[in-house]
C-alpha positions as YAML, in Angstrom:
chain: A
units: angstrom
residues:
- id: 1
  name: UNK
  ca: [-25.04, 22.27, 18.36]
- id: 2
  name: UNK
  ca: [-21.94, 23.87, 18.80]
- id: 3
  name: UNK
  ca: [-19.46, 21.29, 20.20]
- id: 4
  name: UNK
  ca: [-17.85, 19.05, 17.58]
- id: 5
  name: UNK
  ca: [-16.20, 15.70, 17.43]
- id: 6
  name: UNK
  ca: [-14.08, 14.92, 13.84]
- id: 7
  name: UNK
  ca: [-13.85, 11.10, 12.90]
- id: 8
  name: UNK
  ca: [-11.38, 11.62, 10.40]
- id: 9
  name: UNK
  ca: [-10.39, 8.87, 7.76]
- id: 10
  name: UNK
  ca: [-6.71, 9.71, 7.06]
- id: 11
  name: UNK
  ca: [-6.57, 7.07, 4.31]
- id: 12
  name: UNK
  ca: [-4.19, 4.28, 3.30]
- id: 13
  name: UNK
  ca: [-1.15, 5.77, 4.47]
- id: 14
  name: UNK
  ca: [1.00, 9.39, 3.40]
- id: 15
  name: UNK
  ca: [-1.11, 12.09, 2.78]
- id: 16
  name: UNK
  ca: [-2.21, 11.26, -0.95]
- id: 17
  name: UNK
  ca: [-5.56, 9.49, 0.75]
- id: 18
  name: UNK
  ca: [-7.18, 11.96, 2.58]
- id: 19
  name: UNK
  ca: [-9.91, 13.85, 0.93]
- id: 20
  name: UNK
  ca: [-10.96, 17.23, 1.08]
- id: 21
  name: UNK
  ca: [-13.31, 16.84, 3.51]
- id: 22
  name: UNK
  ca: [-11.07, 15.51, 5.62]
- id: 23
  name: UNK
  ca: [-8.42, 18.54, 4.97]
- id: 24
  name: UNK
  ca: [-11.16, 20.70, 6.08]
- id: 25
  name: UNK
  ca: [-12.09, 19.21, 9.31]
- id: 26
  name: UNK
  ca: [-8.70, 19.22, 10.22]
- id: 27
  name: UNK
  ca: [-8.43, 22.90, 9.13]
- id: 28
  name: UNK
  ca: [-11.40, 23.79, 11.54]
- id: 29
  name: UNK
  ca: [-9.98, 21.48, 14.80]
- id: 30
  name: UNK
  ca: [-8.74, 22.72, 17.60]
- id: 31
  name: UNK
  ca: [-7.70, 19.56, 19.16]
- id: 32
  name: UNK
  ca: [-5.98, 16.20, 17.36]
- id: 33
  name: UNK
  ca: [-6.41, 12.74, 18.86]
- id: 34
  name: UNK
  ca: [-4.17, 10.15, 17.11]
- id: 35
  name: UNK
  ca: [-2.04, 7.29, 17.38]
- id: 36
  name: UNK
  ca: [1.42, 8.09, 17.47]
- id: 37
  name: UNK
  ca: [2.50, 6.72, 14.16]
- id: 38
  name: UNK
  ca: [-0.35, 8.68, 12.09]
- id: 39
  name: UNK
  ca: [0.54, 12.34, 13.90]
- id: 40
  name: UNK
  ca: [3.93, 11.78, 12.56]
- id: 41
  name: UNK
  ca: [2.83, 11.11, 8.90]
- id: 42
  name: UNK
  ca: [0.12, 13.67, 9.42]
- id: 43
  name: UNK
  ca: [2.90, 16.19, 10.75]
- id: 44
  name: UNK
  ca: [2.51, 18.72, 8.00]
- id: 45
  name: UNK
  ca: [-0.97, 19.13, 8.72]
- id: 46
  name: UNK
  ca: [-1.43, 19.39, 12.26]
- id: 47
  name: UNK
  ca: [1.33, 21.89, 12.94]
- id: 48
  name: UNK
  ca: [-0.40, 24.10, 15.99]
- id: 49
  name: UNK
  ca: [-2.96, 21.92, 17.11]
- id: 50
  name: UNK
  ca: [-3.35, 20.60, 20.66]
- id: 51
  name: UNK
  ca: [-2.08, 17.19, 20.20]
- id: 52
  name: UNK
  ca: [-3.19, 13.67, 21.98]
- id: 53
  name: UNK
  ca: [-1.15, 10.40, 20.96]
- id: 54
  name: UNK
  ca: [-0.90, 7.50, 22.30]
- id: 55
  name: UNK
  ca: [0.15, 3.97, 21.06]
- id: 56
  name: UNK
  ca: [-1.32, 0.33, 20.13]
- id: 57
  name: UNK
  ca: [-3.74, -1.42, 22.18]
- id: 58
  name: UNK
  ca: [-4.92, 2.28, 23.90]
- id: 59
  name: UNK
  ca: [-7.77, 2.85, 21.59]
- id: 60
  name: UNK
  ca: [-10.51, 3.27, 24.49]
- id: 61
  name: UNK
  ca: [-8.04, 5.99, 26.10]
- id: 62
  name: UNK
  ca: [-8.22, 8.15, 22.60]
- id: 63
  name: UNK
  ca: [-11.99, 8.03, 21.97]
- id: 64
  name: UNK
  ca: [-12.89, 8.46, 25.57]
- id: 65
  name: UNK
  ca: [-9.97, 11.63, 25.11]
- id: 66
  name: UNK
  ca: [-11.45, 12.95, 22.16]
- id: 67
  name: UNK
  ca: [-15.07, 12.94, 23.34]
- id: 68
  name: UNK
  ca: [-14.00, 14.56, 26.91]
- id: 69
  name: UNK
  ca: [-11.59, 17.44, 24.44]
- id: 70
  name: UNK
  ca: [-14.78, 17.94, 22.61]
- id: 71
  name: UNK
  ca: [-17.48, 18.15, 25.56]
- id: 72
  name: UNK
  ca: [-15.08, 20.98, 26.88]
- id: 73
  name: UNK
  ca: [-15.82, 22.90, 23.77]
- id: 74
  name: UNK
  ca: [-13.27, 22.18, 21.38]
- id: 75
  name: UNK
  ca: [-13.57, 21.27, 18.06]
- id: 76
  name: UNK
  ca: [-11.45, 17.95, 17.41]
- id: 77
  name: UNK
  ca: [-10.70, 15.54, 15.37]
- id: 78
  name: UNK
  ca: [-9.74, 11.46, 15.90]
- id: 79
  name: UNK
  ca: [-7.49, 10.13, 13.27]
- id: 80
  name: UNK
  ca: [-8.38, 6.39, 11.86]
- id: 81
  name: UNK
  ca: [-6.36, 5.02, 9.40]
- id: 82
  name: UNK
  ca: [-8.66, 3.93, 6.27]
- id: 83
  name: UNK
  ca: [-11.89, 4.16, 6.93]
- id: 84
  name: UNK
  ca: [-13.00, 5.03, 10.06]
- id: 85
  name: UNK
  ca: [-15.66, 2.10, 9.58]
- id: 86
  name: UNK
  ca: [-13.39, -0.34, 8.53]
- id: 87
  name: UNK
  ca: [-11.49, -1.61, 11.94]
- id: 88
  name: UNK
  ca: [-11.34, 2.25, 13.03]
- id: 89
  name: UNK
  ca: [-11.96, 4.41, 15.54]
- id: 90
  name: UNK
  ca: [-15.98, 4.91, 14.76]
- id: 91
  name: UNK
  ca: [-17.65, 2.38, 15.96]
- id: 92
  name: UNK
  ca: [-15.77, 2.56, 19.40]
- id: 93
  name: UNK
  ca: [-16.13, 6.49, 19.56]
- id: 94
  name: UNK
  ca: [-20.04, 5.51, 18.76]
- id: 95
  name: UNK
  ca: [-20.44, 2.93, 21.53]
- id: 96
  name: UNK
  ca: [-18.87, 5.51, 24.16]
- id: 97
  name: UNK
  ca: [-21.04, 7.97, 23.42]
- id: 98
  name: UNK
  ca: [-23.97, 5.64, 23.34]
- id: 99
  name: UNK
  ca: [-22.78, 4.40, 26.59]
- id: 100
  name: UNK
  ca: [-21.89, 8.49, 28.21]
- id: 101
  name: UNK
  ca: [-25.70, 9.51, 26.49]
- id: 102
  name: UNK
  ca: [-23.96, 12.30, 25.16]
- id: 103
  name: UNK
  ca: [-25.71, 12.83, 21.79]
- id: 104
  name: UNK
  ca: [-27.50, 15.72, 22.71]
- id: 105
  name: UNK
  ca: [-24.35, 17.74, 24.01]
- id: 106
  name: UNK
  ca: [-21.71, 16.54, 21.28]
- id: 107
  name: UNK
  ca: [-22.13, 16.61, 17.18]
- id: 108
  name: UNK
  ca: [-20.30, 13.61, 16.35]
- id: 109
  name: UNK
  ca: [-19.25, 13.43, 12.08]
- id: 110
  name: UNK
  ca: [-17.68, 10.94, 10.22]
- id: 111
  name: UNK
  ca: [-15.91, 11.46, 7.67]
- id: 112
  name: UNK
  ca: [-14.70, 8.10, 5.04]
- id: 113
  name: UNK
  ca: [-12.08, 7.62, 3.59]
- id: 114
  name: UNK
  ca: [-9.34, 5.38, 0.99]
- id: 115
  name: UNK
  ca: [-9.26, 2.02, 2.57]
- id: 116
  name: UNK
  ca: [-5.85, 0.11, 2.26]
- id: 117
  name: UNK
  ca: [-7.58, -2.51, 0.29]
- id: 118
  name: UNK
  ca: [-9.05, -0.48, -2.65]
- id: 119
  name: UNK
  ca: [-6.00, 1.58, -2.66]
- id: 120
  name: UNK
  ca: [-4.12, -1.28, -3.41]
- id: 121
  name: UNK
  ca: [-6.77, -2.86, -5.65]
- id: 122
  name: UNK
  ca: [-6.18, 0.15, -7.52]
- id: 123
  name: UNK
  ca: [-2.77, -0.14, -7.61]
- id: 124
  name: UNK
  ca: [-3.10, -3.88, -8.55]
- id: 125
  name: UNK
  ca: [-4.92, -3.34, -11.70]
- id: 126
  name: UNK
  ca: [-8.76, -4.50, -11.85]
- id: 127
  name: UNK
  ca: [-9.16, -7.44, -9.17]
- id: 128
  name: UNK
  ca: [-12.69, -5.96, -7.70]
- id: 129
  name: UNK
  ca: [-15.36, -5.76, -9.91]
- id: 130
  name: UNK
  ca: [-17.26, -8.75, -8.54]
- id: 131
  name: UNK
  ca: [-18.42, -9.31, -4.43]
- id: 132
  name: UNK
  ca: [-16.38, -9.26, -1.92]
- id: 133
  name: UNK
  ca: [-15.28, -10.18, 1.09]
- id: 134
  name: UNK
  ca: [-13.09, -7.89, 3.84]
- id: 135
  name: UNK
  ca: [-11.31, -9.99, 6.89]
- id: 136
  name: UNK
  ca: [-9.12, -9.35, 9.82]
- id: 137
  name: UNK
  ca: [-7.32, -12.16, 11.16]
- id: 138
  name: UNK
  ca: [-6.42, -10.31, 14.24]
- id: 139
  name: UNK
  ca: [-7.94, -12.23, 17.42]
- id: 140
  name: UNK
  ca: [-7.49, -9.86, 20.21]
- id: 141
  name: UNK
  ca: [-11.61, -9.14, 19.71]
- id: 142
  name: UNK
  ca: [-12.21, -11.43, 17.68]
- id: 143
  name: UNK
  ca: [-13.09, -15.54, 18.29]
- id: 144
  name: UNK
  ca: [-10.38, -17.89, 16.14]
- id: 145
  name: UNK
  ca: [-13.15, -19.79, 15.42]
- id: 146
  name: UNK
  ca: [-15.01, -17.42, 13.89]
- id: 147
  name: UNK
  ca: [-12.32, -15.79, 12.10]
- id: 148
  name: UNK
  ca: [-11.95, -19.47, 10.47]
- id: 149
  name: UNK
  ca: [-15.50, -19.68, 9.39]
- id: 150
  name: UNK
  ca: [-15.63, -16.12, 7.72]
- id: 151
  name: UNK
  ca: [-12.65, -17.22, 5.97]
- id: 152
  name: UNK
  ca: [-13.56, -20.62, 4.57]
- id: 153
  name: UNK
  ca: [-16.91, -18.99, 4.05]
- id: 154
  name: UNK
  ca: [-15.48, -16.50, 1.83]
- id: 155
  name: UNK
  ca: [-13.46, -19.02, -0.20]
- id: 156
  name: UNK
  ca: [-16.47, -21.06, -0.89]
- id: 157
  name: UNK
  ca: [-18.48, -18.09, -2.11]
- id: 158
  name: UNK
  ca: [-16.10, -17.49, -4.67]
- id: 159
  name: UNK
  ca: [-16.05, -13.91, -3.15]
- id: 160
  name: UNK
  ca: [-12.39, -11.66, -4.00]
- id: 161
  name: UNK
  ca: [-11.36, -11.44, -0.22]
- id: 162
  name: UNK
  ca: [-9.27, -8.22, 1.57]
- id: 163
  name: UNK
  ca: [-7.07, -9.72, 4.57]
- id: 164
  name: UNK
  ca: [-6.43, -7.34, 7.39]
- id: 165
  name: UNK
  ca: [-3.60, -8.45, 9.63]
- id: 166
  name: UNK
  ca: [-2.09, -11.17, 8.58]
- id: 167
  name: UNK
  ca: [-0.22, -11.95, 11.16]
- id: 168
  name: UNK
  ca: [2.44, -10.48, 14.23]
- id: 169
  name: UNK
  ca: [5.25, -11.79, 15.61]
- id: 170
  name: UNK
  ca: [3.50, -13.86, 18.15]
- id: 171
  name: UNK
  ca: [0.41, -14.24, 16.50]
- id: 172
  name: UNK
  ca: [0.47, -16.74, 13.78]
- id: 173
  name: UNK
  ca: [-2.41, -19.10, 14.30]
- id: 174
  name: UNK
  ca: [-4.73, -17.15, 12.90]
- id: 175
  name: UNK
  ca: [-2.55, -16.78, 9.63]
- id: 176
  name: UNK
  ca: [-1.68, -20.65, 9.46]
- id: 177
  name: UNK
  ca: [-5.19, -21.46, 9.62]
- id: 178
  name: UNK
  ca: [-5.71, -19.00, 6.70]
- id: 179
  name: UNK
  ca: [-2.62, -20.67, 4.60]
- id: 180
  name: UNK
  ca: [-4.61, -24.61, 5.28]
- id: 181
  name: UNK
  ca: [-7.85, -23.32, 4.37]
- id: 182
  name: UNK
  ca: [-6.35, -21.69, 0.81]
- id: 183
  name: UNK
  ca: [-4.26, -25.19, 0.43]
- id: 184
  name: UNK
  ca: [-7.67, -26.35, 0.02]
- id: 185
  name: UNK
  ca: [-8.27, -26.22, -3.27]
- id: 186
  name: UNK
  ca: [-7.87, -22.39, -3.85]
- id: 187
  name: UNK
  ca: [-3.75, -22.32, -4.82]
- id: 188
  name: UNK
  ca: [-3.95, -21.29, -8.13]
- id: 189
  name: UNK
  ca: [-5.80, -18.17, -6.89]
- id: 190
  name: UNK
  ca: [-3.72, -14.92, -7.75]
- id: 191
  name: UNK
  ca: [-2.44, -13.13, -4.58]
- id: 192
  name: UNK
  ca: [-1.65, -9.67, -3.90]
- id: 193
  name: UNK
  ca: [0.54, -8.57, -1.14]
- id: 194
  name: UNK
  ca: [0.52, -4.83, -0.71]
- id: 195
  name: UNK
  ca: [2.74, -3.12, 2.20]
- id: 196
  name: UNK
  ca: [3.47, 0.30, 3.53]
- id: 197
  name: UNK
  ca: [0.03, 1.12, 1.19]
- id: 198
  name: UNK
  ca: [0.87, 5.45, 0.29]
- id: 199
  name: UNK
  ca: [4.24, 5.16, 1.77]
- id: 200
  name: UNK
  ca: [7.75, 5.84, 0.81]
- id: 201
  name: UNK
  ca: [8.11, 2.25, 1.43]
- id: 202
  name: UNK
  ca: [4.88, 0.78, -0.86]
- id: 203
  name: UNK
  ca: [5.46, -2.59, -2.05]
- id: 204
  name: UNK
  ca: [2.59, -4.12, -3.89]
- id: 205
  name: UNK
  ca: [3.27, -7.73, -5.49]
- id: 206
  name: UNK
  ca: [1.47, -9.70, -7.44]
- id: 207
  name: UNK
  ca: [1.40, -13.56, -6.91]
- id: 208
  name: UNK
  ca: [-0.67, -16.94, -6.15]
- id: 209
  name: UNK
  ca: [-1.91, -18.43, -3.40]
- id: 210
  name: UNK
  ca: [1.04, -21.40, -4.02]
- id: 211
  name: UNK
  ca: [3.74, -18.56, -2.83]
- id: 212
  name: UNK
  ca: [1.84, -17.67, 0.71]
- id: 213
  name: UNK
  ca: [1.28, -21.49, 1.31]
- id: 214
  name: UNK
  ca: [4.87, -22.73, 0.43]
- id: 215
  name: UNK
  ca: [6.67, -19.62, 2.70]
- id: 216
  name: UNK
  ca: [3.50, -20.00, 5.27]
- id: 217
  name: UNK
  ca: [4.89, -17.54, 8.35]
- id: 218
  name: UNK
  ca: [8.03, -17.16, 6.98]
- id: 219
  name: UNK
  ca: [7.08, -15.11, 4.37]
- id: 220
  name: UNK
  ca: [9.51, -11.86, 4.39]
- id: 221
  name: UNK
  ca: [6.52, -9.05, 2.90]
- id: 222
  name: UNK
  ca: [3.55, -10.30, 5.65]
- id: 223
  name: UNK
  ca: [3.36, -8.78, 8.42]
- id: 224
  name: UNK
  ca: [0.97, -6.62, 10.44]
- id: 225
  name: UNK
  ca: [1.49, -3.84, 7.82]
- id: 226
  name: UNK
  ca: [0.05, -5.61, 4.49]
- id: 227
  name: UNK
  ca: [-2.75, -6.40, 3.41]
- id: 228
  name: UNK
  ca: [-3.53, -9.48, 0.88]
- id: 229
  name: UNK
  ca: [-5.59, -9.80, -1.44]
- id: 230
  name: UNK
  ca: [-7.02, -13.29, -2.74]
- id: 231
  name: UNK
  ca: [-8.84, -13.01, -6.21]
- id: 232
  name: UNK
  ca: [-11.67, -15.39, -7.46]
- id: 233
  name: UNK
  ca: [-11.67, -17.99, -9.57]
- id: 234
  name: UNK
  ca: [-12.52, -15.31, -12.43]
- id: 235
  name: UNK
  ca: [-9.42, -13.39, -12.28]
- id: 236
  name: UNK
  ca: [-6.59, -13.01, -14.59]
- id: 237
  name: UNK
  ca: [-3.32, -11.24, -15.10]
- id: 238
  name: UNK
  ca: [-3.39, -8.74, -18.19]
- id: 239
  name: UNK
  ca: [-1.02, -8.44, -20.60]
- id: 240
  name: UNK
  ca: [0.82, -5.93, -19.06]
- id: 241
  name: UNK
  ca: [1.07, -8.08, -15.94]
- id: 242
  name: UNK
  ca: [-2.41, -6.66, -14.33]
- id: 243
  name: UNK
  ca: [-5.01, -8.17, -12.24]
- id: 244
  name: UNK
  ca: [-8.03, -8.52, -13.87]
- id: 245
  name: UNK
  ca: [-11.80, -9.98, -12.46]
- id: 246
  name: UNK
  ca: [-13.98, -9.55, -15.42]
- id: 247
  name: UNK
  ca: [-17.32, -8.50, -14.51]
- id: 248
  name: UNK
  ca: [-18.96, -10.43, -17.08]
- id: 249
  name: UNK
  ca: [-20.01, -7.97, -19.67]
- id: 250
  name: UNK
  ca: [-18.29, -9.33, -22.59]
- id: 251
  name: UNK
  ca: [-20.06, -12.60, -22.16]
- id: 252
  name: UNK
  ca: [-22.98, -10.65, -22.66]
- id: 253
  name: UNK
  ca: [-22.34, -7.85, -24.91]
- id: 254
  name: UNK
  ca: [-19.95, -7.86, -28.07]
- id: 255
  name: UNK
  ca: [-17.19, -4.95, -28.25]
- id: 256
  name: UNK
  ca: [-19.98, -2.44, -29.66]
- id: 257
  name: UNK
  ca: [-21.62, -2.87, -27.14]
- id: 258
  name: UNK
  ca: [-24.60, -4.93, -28.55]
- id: 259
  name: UNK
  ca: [-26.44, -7.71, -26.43]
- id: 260
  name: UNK
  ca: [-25.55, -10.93, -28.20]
...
């Protein structure tokens, strides 16, 4: 099958995320779909490539792009920030193609990548070595309701939750409902805020649940561009001020490494 279509994970942000598997199917491209703000991180590595940008809220216009650029015959790629599985690009380019019936005519590849959230995990120390949880409080496709339930659900599990999306400028609901559902008995949870993930800009801040409660939407580092992390019950700063969730083997095992 010779026509190709790229779902390329470009990572958290910069270009210290993207794998080499990535770097090669942007190599082999022809054609670049992306939203604006990842070409011009990307810049370096797209230099002579047919280029297709667009902004927010035109995600249906890219995939439906890319899959038309590569049912001409050219190779090309769709940049998703991330993951292309985690709120990106794949599942939508999937369901067009599903709905076009264009999987005998088009090769389409995935490729993963660093998600925000264990790039800042990373960052953060040791917070996720236990389950967890990964939610967007954005509800342009998603119900409030729901949103509300995954959230206290999460929190009641005991699971280390990943917030996509805090909040916007206009949309706060979401977020406030988030802040009265952690005033519920989960304050003393350590927090990490983590902006600009990769970016000259990174800011990654370690803190409690108290801190997002008491400056609820007026917090000055939450915005559409972090990502917060809420730790279990189980986790613990370090003594070189560290997140650390435990995984339990030292309630199990002494230090060499026999089963008590």
């Amino acid at each position: 099958m010779a026509k190709k279509l790229y779902i390329v994970s470009t990572g958290a942000g910069g270009l210290d995320y993207i794998t080499p598997e990535a770097l090669r199917a942007i190599e082999e491209c022809e054609v670049v779909v992306s939203y604006s703000k990842y070409a011009r991180e990307l810049g370096s590595l797209i230099e002579g490539k047919e280029l297709y940008t667009s902004g927010m809220t035109h995600e249906i216009a890219r995939c439906g792009q890319s899959i038309d650029y590569a049912q001409s015959g050219r190779t090309t790629c769709i940049f998703s920030n991330g993951d292309v599985n985690v709120y990106g690009m794949a599942t939508l380019v999937t369901e067009l193609m599903e709905e076009r019936d264009l999987w005998g005519e088009i090769e389409v590849i995935s490729l993963p990548g660093v998600t925000s959230f264990l790039a800042a995990a990373s960052k953060a120390g040791a917070p996720v070595s236990q389950d967890f949880s990964i939610i967007s409080l954005s509800d342009r496709l998603t119900d409030i309701d729901l949103i509300d339930k995954r959230v206290k659900a999460a929190l009641d599990c005991d699971f280390v939750m990943g917030i996509y999306n805090p909040k916007s400028k206009k949309r706060i609901l979401p977020y406030q409902n988030f802040m009265r559902a952690l005033a519920e008995g989960y304050q003393n949870r350590i927090a990490i805020i983590a902006s600009n993930v990769g970016r000259p800009k990174e800011q990654i801040t370690i803190t409690t649940a108290q801190d997002l409660i008491d400056q609820d939407i007026e917090h000055p580092q939450v915005t559409m561009s972090t990502l917060i992390i809420i730790c279990n019950s189980n986790a613990k700063l370090t003594k070189n001020g560290k997140v650390l969730t435990p995984r339990g083997y030292l309630n199990k095992y002494d230090l060499d490494g026999q089963k008590r």
